[in-house]
C-alpha positions, 0 to 999 in steps of 0.5 A: 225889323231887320234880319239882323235884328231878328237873330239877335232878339231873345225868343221869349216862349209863353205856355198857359196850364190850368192850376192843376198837379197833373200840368205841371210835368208838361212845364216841366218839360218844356222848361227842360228843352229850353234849358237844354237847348240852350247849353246848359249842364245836364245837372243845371236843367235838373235844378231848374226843373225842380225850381220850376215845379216848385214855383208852378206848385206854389202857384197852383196852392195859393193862386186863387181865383177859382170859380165854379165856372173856370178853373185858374191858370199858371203862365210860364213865361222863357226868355233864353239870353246869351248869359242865362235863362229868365223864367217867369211864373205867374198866377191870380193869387197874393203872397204876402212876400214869401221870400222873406221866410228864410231864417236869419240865422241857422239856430231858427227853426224854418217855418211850416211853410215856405219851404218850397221858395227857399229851396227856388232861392237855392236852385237860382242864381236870382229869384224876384217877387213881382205883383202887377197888372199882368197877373197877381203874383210873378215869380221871377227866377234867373240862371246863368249860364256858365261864361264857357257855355255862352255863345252869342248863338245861343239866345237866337 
């Protein structure tokens, strides 16, 4: 790989927290950072934190896996783009497809449960539903950084 190269591809940052509430902070946290660091608005890190939370404690509820033996695990995966942000949460469990709870229209009572995916779906310019080898179920989310805060210096 060439210099060049190297400052022009996107860092992609992985963190692995046991499925438990008292972890999700630290993602929180590191989800923040990057977001900041990035150069996005001081409201935007807010709504990805709480997209993110909700994402991690969606996980933690429905991830399953749980042995006696080993408690499951939640992966975060960054990918920080000249244009935005790319957050993948990924865990062991299987949702039926969870974004297709939204009403379809405002006069439908929302559903018991769900609420926490609609608000992501809120909170994200892009939010996708994944299943594949790498983990059950992949919670893809994406926010765009405003086109007056993107320098091609901020993905590196």
């Amino acid at each position: 790989m060439t210099e060049t190269q190297t400052l022009t591809r996107s860092p992609r940052i992985e963190l692995s927290i046991p499925a438990q509430s008292e972890w999700v902070r630290v993602a929180r946290l590191t989800v923040a950072g990057v977001a900041a660091r990035q150069g996005f608005s001081v409201q935007a890190v807010e709504d990805i934190k709480v997209a993110v939370s909700e994402a991690i404690n969606n996980a933690i509820q429905h991830g399953g896996n749980e042995t006696l033996d080993e408690v499951p695990m939640v992966d975060i995966a960054l990918e920080p783009r000249a244009d935005g942000l790319w957050i993948v949460v990924c865990d062991q469990g299987r949702l039926a497809n969870p974004l297709s709870l939204a009403p379809a229209n405002r006069n439908e009572e929302l559903p018991e449960g769900g609420m926490g995916l609609l608000l992501i779906r809120s909170l994200m310019d892009r939010v996708e539903l994944e299943s594949g080898p790498a983990c059950d179920t992949a919670l893809k989310m994406w926010k765009a950084l405003p086109v007056a805060r993107r320098t091609p210096a901020r993905a590196s």
